[in-house]
Chimera marker file (.cmm) of the C-alpha trace (Angstrom):
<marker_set name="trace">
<marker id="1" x="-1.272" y="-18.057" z="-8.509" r="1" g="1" b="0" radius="0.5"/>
<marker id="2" x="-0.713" y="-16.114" z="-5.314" r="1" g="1" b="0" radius="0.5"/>
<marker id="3" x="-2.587" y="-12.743" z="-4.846" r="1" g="1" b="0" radius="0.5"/>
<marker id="4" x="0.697" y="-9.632" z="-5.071" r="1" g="1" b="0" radius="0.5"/>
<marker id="5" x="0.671" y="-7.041" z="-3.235" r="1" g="1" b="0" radius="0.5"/>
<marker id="6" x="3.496" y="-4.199" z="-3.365" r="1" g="1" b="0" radius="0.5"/>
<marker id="7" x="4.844" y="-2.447" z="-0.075" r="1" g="1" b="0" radius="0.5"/>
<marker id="8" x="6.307" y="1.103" z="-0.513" r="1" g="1" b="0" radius="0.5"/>
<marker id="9" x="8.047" y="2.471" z="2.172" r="1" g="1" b="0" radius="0.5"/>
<marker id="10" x="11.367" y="4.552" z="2.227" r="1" g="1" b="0" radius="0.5"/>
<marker id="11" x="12.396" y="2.240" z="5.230" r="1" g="1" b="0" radius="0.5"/>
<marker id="12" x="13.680" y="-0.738" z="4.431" r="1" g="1" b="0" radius="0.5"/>
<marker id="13" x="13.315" y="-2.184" z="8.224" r="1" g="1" b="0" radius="0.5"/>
<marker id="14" x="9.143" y="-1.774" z="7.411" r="1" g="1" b="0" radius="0.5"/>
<marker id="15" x="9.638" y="-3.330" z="4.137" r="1" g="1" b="0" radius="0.5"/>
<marker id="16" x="11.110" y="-6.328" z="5.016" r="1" g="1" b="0" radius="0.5"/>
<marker id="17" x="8.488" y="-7.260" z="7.787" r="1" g="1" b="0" radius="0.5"/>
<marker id="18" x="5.577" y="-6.631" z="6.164" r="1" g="1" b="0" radius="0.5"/>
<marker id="19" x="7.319" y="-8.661" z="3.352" r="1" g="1" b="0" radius="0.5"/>
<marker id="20" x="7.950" y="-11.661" z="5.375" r="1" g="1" b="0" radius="0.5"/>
<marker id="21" x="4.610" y="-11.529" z="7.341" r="1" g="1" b="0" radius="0.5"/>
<marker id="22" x="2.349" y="-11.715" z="4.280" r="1" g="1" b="0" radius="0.5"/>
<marker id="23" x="4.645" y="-13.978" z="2.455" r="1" g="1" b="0" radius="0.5"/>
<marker id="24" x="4.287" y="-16.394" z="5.248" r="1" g="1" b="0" radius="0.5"/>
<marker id="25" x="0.832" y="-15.862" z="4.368" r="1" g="1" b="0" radius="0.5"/>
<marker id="26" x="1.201" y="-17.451" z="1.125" r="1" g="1" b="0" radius="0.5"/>
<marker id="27" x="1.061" y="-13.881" z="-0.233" r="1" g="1" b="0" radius="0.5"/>
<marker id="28" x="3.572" y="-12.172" z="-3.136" r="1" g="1" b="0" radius="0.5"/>
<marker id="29" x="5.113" y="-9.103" z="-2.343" r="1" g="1" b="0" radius="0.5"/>
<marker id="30" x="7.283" y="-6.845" z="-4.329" r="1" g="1" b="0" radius="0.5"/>
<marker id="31" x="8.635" y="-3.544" z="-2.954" r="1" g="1" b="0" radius="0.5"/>
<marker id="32" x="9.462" y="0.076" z="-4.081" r="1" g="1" b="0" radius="0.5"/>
<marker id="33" x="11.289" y="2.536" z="-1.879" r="1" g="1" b="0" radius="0.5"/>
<marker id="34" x="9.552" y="5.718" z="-3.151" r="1" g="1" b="0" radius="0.5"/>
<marker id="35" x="6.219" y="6.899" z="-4.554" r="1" g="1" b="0" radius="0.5"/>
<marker id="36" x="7.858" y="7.429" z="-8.047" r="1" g="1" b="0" radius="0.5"/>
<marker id="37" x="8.346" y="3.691" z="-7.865" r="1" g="1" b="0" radius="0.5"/>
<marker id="38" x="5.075" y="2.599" z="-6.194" r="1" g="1" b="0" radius="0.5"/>
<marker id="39" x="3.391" y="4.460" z="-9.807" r="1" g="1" b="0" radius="0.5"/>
<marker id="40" x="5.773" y="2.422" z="-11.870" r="1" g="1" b="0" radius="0.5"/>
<marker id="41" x="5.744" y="-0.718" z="-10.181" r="1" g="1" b="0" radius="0.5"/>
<marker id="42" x="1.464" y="-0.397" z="-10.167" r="1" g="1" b="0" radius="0.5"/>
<marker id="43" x="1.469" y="0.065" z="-13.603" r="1" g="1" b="0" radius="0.5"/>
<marker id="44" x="3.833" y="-2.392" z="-14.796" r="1" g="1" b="0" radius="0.5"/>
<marker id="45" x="3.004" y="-5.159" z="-12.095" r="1" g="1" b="0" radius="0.5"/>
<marker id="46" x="-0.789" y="-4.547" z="-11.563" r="1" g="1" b="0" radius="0.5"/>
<marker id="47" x="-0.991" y="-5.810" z="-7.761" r="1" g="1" b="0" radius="0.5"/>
<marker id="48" x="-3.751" y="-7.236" z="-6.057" r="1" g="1" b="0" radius="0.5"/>
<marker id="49" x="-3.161" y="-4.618" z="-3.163" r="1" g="1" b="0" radius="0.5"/>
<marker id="50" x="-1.094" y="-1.839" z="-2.081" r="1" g="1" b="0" radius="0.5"/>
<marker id="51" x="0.408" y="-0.759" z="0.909" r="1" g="1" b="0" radius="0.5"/>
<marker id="52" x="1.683" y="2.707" z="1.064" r="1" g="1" b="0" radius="0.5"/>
<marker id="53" x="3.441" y="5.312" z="3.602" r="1" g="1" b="0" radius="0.5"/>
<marker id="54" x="2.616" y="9.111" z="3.058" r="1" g="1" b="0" radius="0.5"/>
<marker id="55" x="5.878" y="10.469" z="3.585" r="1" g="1" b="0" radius="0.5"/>
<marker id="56" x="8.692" y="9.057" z="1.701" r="1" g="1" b="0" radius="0.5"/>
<marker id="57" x="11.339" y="11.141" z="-0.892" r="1" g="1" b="0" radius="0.5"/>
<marker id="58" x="10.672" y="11.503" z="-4.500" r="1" g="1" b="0" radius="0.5"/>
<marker id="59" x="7.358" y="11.273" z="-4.084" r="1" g="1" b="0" radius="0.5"/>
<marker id="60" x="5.057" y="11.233" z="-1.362" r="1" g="1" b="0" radius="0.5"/>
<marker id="61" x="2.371" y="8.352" z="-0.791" r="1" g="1" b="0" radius="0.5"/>
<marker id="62" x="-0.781" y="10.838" z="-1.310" r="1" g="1" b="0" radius="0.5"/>
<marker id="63" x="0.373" y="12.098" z="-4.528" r="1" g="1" b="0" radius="0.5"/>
<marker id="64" x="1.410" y="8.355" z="-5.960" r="1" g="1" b="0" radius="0.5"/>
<marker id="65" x="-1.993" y="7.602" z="-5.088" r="1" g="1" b="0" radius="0.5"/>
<marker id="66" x="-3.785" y="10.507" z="-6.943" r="1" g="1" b="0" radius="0.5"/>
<marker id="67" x="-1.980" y="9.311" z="-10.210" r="1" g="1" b="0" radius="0.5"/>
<marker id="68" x="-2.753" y="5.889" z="-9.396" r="1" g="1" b="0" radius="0.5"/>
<marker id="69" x="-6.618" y="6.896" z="-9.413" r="1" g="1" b="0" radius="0.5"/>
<marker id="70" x="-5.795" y="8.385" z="-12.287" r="1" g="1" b="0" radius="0.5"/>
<marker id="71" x="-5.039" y="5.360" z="-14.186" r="1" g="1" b="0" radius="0.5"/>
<marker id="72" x="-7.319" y="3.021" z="-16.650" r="1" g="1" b="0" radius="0.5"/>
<marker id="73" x="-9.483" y="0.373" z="-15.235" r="1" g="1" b="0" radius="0.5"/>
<marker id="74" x="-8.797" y="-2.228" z="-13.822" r="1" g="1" b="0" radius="0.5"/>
<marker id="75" x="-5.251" y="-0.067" z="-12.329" r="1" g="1" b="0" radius="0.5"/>
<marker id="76" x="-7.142" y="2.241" z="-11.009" r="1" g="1" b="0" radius="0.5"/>
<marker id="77" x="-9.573" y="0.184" z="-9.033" r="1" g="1" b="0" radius="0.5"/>
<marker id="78" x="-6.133" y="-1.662" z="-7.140" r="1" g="1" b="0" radius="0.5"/>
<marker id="79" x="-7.118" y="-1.937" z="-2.967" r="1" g="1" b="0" radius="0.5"/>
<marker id="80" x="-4.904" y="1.096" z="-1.463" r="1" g="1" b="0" radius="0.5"/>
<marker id="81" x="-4.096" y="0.818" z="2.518" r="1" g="1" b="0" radius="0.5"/>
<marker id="82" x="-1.761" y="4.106" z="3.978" r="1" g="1" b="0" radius="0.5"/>
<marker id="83" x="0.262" y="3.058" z="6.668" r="1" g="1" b="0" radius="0.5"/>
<marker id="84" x="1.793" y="5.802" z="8.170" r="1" g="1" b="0" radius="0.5"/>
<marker id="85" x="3.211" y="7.233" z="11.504" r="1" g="1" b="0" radius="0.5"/>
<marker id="86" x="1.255" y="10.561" z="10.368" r="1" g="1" b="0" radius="0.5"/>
<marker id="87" x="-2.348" y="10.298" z="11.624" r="1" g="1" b="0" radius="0.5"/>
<marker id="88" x="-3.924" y="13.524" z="10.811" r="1" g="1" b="0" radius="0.5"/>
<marker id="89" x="-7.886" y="15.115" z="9.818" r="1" g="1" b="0" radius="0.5"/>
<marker id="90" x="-6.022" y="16.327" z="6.734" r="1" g="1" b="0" radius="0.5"/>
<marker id="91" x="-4.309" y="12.673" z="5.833" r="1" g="1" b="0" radius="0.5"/>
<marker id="92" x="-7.781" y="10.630" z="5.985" r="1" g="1" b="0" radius="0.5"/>
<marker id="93" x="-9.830" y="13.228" z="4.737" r="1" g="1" b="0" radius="0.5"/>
<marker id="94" x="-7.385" y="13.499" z="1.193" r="1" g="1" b="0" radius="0.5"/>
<marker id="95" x="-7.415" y="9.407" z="1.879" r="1" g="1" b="0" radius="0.5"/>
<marker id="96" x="-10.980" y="9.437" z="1.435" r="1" g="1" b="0" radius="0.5"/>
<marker id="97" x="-11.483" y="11.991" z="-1.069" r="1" g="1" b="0" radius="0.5"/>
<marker id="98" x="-8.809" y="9.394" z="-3.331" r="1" g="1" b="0" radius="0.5"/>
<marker id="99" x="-11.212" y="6.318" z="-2.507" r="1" g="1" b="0" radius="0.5"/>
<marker id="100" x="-7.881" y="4.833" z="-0.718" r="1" g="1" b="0" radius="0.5"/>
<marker id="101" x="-9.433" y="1.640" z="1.423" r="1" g="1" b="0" radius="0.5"/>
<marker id="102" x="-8.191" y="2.418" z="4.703" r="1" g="1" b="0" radius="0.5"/>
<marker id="103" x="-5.908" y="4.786" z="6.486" r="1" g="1" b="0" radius="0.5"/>
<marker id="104" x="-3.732" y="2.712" z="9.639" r="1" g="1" b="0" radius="0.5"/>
<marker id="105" x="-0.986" y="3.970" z="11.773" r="1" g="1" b="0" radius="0.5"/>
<marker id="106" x="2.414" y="2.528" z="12.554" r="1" g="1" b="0" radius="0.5"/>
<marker id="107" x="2.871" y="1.227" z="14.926" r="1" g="1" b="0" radius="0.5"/>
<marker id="108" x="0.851" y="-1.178" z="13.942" r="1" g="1" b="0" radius="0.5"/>
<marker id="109" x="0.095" y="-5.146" z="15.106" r="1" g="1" b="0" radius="0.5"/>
<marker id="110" x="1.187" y="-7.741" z="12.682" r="1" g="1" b="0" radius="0.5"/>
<marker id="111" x="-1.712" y="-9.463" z="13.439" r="1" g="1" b="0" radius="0.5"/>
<marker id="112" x="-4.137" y="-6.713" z="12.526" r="1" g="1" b="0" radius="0.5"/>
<marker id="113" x="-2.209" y="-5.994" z="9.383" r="1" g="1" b="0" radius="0.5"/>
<marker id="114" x="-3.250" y="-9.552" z="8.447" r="1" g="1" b="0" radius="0.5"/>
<marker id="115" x="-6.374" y="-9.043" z="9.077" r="1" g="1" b="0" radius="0.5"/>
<marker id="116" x="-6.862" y="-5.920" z="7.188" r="1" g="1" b="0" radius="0.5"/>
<marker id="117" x="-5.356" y="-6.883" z="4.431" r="1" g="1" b="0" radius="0.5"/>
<marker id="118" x="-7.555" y="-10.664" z="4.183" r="1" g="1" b="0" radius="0.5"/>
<marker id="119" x="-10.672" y="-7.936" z="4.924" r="1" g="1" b="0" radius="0.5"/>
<marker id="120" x="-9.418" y="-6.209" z="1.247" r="1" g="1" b="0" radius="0.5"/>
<marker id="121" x="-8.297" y="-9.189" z="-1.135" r="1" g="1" b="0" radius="0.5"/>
<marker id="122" x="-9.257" y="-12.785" z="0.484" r="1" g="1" b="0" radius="0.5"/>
<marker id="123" x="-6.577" y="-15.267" z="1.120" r="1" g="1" b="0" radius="0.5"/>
<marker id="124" x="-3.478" y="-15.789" z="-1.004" r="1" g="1" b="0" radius="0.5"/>
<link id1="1" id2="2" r="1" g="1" b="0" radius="0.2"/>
<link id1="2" id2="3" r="1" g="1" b="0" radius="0.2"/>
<link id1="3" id2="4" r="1" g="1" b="0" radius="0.2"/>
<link id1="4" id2="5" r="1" g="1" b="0" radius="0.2"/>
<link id1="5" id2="6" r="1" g="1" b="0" radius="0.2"/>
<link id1="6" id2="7" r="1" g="1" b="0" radius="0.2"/>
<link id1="7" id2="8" r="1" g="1" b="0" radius="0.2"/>
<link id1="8" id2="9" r="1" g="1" b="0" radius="0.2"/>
<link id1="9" id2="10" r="1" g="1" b="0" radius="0.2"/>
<link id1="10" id2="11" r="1" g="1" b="0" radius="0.2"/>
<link id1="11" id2="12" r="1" g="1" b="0" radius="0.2"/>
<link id1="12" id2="13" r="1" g="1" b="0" radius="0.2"/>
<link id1="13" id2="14" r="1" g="1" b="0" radius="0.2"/>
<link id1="14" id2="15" r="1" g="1" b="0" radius="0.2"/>
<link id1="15" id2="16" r="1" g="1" b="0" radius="0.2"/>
<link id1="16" id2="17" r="1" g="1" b="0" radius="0.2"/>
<link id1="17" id2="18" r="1" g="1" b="0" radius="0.2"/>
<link id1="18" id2="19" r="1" g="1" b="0" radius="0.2"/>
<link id1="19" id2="20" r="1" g="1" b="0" radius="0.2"/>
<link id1="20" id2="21" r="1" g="1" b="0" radius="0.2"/>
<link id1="21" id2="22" r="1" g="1" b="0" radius="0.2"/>
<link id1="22" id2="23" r="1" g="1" b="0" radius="0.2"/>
<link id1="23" id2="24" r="1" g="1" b="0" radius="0.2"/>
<link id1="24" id2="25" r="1" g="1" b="0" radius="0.2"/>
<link id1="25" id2="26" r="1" g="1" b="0" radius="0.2"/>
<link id1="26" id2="27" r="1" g="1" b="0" radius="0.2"/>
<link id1="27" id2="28" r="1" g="1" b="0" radius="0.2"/>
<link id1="28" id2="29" r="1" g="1" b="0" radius="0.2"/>
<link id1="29" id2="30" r="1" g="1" b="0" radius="0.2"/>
<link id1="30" id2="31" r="1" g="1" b="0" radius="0.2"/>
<link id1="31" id2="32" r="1" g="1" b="0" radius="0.2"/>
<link id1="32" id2="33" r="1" g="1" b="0" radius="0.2"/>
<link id1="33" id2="34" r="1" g="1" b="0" radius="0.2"/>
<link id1="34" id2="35" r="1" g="1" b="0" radius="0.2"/>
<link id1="35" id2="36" r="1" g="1" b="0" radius="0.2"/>
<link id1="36" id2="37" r="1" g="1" b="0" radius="0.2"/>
<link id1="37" id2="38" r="1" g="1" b="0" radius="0.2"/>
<link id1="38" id2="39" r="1" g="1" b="0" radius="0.2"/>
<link id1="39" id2="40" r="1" g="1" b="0" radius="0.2"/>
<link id1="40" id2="41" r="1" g="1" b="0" radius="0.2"/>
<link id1="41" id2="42" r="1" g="1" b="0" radius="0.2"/>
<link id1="42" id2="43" r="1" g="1" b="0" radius="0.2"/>
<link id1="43" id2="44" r="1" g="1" b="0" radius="0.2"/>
<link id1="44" id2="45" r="1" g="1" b="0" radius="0.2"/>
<link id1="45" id2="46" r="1" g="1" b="0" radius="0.2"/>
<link id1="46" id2="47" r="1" g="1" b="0" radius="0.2"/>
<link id1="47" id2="48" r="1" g="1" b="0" radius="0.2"/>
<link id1="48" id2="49" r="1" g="1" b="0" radius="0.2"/>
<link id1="49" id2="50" r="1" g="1" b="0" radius="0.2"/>
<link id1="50" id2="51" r="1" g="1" b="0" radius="0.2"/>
<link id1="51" id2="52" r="1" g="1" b="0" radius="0.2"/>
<link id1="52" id2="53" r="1" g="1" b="0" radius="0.2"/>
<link id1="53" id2="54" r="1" g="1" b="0" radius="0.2"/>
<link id1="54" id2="55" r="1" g="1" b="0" radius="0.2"/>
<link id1="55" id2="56" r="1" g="1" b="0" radius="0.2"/>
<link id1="56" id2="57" r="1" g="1" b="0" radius="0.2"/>
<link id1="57" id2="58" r="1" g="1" b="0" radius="0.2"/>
<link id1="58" id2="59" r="1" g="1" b="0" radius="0.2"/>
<link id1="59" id2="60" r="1" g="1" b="0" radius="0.2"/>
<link id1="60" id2="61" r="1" g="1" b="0" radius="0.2"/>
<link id1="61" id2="62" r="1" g="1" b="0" radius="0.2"/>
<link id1="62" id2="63" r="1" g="1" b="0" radius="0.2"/>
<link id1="63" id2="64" r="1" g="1" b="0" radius="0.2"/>
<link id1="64" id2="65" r="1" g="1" b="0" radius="0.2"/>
<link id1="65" id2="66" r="1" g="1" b="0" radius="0.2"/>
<link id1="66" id2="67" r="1" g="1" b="0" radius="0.2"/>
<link id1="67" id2="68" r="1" g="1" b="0" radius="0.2"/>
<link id1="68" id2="69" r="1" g="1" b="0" radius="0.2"/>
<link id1="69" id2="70" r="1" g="1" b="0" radius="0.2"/>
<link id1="70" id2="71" r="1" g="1" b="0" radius="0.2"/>
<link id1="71" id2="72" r="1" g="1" b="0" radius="0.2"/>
<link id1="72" id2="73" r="1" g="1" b="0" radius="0.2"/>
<link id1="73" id2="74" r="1" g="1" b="0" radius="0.2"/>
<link id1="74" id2="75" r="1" g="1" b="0" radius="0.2"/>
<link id1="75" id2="76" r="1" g="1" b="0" radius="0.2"/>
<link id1="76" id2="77" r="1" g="1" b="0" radius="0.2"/>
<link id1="77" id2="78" r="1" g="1" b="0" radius="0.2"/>
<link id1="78" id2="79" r="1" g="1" b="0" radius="0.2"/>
<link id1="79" id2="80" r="1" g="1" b="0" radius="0.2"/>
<link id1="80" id2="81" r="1" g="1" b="0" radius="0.2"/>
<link id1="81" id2="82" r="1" g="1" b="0" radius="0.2"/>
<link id1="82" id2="83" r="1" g="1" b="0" radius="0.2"/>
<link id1="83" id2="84" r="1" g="1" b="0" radius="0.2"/>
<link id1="84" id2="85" r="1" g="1" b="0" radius="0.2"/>
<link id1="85" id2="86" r="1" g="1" b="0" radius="0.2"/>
<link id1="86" id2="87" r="1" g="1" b="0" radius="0.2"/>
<link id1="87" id2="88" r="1" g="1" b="0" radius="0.2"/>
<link id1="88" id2="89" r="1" g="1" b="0" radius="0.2"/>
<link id1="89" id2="90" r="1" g="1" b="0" radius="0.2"/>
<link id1="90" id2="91" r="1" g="1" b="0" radius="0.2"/>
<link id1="91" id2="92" r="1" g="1" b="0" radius="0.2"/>
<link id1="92" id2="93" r="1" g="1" b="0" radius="0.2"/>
<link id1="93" id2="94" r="1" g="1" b="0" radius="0.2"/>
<link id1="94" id2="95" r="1" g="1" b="0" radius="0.2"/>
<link id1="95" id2="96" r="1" g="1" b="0" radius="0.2"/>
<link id1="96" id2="97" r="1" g="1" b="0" radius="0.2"/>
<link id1="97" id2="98" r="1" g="1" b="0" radius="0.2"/>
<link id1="98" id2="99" r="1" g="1" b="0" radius="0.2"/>
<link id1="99" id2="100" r="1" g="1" b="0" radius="0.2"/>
<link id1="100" id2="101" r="1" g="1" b="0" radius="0.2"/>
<link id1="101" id2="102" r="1" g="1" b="0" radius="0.2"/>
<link id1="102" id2="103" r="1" g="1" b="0" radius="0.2"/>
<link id1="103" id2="104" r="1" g="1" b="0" radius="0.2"/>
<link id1="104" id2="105" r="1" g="1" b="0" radius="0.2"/>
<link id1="105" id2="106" r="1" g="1" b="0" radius="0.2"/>
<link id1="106" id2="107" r="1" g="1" b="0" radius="0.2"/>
<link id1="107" id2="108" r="1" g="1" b="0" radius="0.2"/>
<link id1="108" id2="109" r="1" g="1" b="0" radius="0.2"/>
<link id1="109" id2="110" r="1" g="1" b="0" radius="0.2"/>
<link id1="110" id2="111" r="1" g="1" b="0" radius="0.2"/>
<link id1="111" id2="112" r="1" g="1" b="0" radius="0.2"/>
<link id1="112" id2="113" r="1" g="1" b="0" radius="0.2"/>
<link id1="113" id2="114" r="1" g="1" b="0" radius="0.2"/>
<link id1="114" id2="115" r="1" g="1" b="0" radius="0.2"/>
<link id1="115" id2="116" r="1" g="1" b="0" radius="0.2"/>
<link id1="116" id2="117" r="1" g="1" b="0" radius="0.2"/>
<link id1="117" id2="118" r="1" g="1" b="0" radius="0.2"/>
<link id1="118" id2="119" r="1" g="1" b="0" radius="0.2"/>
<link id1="119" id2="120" r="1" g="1" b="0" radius="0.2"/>
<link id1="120" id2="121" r="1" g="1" b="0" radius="0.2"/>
<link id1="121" id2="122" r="1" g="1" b="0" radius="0.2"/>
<link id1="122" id2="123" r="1" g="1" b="0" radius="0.2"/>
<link id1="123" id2="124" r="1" g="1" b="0" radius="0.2"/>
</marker_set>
């Protein structure tokens, strides 16, 4: 069974790349369109990895992380990478302090998204 990893991004552009990069990967990917429904989505789907923007409506990405941490074992534990066009002290020093895996800004290479994302979970 292939490893899933959810995308959530308010832009559906961003979505649907990343989605077909690391499906051509042999990866699953499921998306949400807001924090609110990166938490459910986490919860209910358990993926191997997610990939999150910081500022989306709703819900931002920094606070659907914090109640992701929040969550039971193994939830809680789930690979987090931000991708965002906000690169800021603030935004990796809150990254850190949530134990979020790495912090990347758009634009960013396909090729190094592969990468970084093989680095976290291994191959499909």
């Amino acid at each position: 069974m292939a490893k899933k990893i959810l995308i959530a991004d308010d832009e559906v552009l961003v979505r649907q790349v990343i989605k077909q990069v690391l499906q051509s990967e042999g990866y699953d990917v499921i998306e949400a369109k807001d924090g609110k429904e990166a938490v459910e989505l986490v919860r209910n789907e358990k993926p191997d990895l997610l990939i999150i923007d910081v500022r989306m409506p709703v819900m931002d990405g920094m606070q659907a992380c914090r109640i992701i941490r929040e969550f039971d074992e193994p939830i809680r534990s789930i690979p987090i990478i931000i991708l965002t066009a906000i690169d800021t002290v603030l935004g990796r020093r809150l990254s850190a302090e949530l134990g979020i895996e790495m912090y990347l800004t758009k634009p960013i290479s396909l090729k190094e998204l592969r990468q970084r994302v093989k680095e976290l979970i291994g191959p499909p």
